[in-house]
C-alpha positions in Angstrom: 116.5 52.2 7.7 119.0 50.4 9.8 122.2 49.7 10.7 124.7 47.4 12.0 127.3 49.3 13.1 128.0 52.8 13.6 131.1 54.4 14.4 130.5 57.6 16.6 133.1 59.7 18.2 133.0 60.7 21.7 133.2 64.6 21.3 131.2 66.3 18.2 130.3 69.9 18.1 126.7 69.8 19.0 126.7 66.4 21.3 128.2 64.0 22.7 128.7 60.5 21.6 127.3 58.6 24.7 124.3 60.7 23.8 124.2 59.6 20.8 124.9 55.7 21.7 121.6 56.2 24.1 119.6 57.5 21.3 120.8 55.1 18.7 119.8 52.0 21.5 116.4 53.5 21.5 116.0 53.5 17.8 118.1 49.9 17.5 118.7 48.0 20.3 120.7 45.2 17.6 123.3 48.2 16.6 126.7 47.4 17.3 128.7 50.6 18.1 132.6 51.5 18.2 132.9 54.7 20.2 136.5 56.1 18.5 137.7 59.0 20.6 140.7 61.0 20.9 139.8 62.0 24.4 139.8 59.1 26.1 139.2 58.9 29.9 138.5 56.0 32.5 135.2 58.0 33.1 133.5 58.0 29.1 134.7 54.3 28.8 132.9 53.1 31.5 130.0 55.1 30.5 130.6 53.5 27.0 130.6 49.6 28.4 127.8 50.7 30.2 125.9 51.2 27.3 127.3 48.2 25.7 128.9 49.6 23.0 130.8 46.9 20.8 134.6 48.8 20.9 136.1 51.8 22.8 138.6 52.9 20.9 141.7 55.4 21.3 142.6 57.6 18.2 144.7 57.5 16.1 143.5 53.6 14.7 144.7 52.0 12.1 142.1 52.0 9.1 142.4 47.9 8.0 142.1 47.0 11.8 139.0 49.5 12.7 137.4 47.9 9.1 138.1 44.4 10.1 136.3 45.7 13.2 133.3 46.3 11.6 133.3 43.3 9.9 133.4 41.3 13.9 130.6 43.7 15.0 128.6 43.3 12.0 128.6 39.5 12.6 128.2 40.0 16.1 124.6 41.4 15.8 123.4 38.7 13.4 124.7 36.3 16.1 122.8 38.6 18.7 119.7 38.6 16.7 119.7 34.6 15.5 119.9 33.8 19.0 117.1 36.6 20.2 114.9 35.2 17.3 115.7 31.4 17.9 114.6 32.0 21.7 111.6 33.6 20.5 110.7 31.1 18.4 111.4 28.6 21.4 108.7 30.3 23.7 106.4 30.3 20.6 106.4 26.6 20.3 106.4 25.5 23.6 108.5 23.1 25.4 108.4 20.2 22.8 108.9 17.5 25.7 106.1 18.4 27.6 103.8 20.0 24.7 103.9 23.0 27.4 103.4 26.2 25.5 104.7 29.3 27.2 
């Protein structure tokens, strides 16, 4: 199964969510993620950018903004994965001025 976004909040009872953001990259690297916190620091959202995570995000949010939101980052991985898959497909054929394959 897989996703294109996931909304995970920076403090859980068990783990944290930049735990969670590195596992989820492992699984799939595509995932978009909104880290939504309440206990927001300069610290967990540079950890957060640092693990490219789509949004940082202060609670409270508004629902209709967070679900537009998803919508952005749900198009924003089919735009990252076009591109990785057009590139691919690129290398696969060659260089079609010079008949050059990578």
């Amino acid at each position: 199964v897989t996703f294109d976004v996931a909304i995970v909040d920076l403090k859980m009872p068990d783990l944290d969510g930049i735990t969670v953001i590195e596992r989820m990259r492992e699984m799939q690297p595509f995932i978009e993620i909104l880290m939504l916190t309440g206990h927001g620091s300069h610290d967990s959202a540079w950890e957060a950018g640092r693990l490219q995570a789509f949004r940082y995000l202060l609670k409270p949010y508004d629902f209709e903004e967070l679900h537009g939101l998803i919508l952005t980052a749900a198009a924003h991985k089919r735009k990252r994965m076009q591109s990785e898959f057009d590139e691919k497909l690129t290398w696969m054929n060659g260089d079609a001025k010079t008949g050059k394959v990578a």
